[in-house]
N, C-alpha and C positions, 0 to 999 in steps of 0.2 A: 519627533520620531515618527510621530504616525503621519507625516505626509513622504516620508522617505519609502517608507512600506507601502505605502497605498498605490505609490509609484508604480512599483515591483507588480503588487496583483492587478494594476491596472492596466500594465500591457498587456500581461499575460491570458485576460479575459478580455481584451478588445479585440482578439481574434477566437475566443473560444465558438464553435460550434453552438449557434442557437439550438443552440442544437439538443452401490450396494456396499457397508459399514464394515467395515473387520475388525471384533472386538477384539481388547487387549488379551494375549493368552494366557494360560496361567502362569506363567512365569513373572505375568505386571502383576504381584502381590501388594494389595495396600499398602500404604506408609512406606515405600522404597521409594527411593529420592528417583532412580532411574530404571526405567523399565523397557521391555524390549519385546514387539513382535517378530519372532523368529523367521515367519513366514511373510515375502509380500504380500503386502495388502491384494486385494481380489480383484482389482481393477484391467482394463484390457489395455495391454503394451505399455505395464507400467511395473516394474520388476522391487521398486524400496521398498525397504524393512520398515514398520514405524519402528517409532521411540515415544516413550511419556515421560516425561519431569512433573511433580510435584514442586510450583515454587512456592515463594514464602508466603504469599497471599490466599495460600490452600489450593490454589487449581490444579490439574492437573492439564499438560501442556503438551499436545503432542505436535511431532516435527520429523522431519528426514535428516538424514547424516550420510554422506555420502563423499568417499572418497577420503583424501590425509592433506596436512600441511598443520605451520605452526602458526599461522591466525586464518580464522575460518572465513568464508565468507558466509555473512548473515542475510538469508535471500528473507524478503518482508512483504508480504502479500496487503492487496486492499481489498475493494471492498467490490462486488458479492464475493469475493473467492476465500482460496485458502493455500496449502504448500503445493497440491497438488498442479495448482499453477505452472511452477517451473519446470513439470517434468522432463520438457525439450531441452530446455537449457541444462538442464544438471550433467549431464553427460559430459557435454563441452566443458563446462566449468569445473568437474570434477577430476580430469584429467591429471590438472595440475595444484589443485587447492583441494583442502575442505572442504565440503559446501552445508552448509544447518539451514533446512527452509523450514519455518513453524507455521502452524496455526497457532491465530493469534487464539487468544481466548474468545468467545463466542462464533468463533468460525472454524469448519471442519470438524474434525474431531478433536478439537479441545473443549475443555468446562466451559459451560454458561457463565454468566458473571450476574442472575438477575436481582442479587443482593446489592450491585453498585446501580447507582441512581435508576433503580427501576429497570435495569437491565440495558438503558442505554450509556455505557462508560464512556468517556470522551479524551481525548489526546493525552492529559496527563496521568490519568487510571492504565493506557493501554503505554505510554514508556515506561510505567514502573514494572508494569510486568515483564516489560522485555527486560532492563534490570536484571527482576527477580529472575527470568531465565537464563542470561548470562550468567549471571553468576550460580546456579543451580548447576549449570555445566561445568564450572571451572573454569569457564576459560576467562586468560587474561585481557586478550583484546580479539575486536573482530573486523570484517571490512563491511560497510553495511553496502544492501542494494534494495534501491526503494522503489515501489510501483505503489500510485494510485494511494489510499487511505495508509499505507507504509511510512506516509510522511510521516506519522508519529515515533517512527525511527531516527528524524530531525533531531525531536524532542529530546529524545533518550540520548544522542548525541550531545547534545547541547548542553544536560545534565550531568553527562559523564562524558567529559571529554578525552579524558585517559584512556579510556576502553576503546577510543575507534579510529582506526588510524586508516580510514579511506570510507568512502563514499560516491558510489555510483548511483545515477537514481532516472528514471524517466517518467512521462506522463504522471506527474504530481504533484502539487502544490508547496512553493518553496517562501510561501509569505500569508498573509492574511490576504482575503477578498473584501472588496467593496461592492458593498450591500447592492448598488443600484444596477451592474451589471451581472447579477445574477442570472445563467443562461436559463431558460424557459421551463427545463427538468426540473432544476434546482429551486425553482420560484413556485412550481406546483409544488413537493417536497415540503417549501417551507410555508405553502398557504395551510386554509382550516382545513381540507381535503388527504393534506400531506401525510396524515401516520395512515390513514384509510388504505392509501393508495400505497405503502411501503409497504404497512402491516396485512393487510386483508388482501389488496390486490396482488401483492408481490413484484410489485414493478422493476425491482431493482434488480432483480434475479431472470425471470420473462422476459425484460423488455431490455433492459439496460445492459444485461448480460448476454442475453440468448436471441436475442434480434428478433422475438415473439414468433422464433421457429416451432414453439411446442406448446402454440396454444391455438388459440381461435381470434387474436384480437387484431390480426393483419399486419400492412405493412409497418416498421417502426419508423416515427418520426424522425432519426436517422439513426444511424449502423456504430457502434461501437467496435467494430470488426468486421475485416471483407469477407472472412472464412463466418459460416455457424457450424458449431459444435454439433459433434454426433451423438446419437440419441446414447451411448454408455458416457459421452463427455458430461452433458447438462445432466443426466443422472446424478452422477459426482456432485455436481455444486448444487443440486437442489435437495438433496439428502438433508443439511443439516438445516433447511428451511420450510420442511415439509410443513409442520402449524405455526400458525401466527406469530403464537407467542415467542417461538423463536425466533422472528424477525423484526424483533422490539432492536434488535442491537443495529439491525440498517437503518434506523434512525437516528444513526451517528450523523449522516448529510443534512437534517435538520434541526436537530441538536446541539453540535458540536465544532461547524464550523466556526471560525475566526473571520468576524465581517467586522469595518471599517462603517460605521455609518449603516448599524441594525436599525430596520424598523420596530415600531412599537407593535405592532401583530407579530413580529417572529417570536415564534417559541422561546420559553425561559424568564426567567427573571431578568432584572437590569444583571444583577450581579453575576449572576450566570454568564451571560452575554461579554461582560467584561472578562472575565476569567478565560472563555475562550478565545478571545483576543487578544489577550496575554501569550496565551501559549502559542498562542501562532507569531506576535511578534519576538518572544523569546528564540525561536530557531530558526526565525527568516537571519536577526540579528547573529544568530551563532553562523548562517552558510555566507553570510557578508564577511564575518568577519577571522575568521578560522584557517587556519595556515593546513590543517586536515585536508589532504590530497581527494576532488572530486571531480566527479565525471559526473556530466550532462551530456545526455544521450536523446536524440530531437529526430523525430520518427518524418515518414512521407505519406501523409502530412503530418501527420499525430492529433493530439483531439485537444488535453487540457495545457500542454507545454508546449507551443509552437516554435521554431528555429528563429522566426521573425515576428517580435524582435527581442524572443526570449537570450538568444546569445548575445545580444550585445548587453543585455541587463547582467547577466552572469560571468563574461567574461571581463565587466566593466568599463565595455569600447563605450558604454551607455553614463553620463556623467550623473554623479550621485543622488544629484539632484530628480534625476529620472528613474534612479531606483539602481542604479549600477551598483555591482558589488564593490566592497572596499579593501580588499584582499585578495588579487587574483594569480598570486607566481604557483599555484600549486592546483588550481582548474585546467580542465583538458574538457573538448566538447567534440562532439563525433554524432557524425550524421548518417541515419539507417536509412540503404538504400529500398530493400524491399518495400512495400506500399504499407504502410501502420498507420492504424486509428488510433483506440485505446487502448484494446488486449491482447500486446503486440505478441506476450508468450503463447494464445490460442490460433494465430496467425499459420496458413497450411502453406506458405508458399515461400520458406523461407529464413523467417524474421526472429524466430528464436533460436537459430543458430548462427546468423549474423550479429544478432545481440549479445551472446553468451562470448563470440568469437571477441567483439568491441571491447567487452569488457575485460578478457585475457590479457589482449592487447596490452590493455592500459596496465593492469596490473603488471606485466611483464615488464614495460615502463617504466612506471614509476616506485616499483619494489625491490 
């Protein structure tokens, strides 16, 4: 099993790139399962109400709701971000669906979690909580759309597979990695320097996110996006990263990945190490094998899912042997013309409303 997977992340990284707060008002009254800020949040051109759920695991869980239909679509942010991500796309998408974007727990304005392993949770702490939020909603099923650390939406699929009856997802990891092609970021991350440079430097937020437009440290060793964010955008995402301590949880990328062949210096126990490899082979094996309606969406160029020769692995033109999927009547893949890195929602020229448009598409499709 694990050279079928190894397959999978092996193509997918032999092209990878070396490469202000608005508290709840008084109407979120403790202990109410749901609660609501009446007023948009404070931010510039950006008009949603929150929301907070309390789920089972105590947090409180905030997220967007935007728009009607009878399965919603569940937008899933990674990592530095949060819901605020989707703001372009919601529009489009909300037209005709639903749309629930959350902050996951330890990002934006949702609870810390720094009672789970030292504050850094990892794939299967963060599907339970999506879980716990589904079902804190009520609702019966949803359509997921994954971006970036989102994978863990895989998971949560994979575990409940009743609840989800579609799956759109981009730049993201749809298997476990092998240890040895780790790109260059990731390989500093997981050296002795790695929690320094997450926790203290903030690297993942400055650099990885914000293309070190708002700092002093120059050019970035490459661009995670052709657009940088304006100075009320990175405000947004650096709020809930402003001390250290709360950037214990972006060392989920050295923590938490799912590697084929860990070295004895990576972080963790042996048994730790296994366990995330587990969960990663658990939902590589559920998007192999899942009769669950999804969309691969392969950007120009895109950064960690490339077109070549990530579609022919997913649409399984790629023989198994190579990592091709093994259930393909119900995959659709669709190619973004505008120019996308990795964060193709911050993208100014374009690409979150081709994106948002892709995915209607499909839904209109296949629903």
């Amino acid at each position: 099993m694990y050279s079928f997977y190894a397959a999978i992340a092996l193509a997918a990284l032999s092209v990878t790139v070396a490469c202000a707060e608005a508290p709840p008002s008084a109407d979120a009254t403790p202990g109410s399962k749901v609660s609501e800020v009446t007023a948009p949040l404070a931010y510039k051109n950006y008009p949603y109400k929150s929301h907070f759920v309390t789920v089972q695991s105590g947090y409180q869980v905030h997220y967007l709701d935007e728009g009607e239909g009878d399965t919603p679509l569940l937008l899933i942010h990674g990592m530095p971000t949060q819901a605020y991500l989707w703001r372009e796309m919601i529009p489009t998408l909300s037209e005709n669906n639903r749309v629930i974007a959350l902050d996951q727990p330890n990002w934006g304005k949702s609870d810390k979690t720094p009672d789970v392993r030292n504050g850094v949770p990892c794939a299967g702490d963060y599907a339970k909580w999506i879980e716990e939020f589904v079902d804190a909603l009520g609702v019966e099923k949803v359509r997921l759309v994954i971006h970036d650390m989102g994978f863990v939406g895989f998971l949560y699929a994979a575990r409940n597979p009743a609840k989800v009856d579609g799956i759109a997802f981009f730049e993201t990891a749809i298997g476990p990695f092998p240890r040895e092609l780790a790109p260059p970021f990731l390989e500093a991350f997981l050296g002795p320097e790695g929690e320094s440079l997450v926790v203290d430097e903030n690297y993942m937020v400055e650099t990885l996110l914000m293309n070190n437009a708002y700092n002093e440290a120059g050019d970035p060793p490459f661009r995670t996006m052709h657009a940088n964010l304006t100075e009320d955008e990175a405000a947004v995402y650096y709020e809930p990263f402003k001390s250290p301590e709360n950037r214990r949880a972006i060392l989920f990328d050295r923590e938490c990945l799912g590697f084929i062949g860990t070295k004895e210096t990576d972080p963790g126990t042996d048994e730790h190490k296994q366990e995330n490899l587990s969960e990663f082979l658990e939902f590589a094996q559920y998007l192999s094998t899942t009769d669950t309606p999804r969309l691969a969406l392969f950007g120009s160029p895109g950064f960690v899912l490339p077109k070549d020769p990530m579609e022919a692995i997913i649409t399984g033109a790629a023989p198994a042997e190579a990592g091709g999927w093994q259930n393909t009547k119900t995959v659709t893949t669709v190619q973004i013309h505008a120019p996308t890195l990795h964060y193709w929602q911050e993208e100014d020229n374009g690409a979150p409303v081709e994106v948002a448009r892709a995915i209607q598409h499909w839904l209109d499709a296949e629903f």
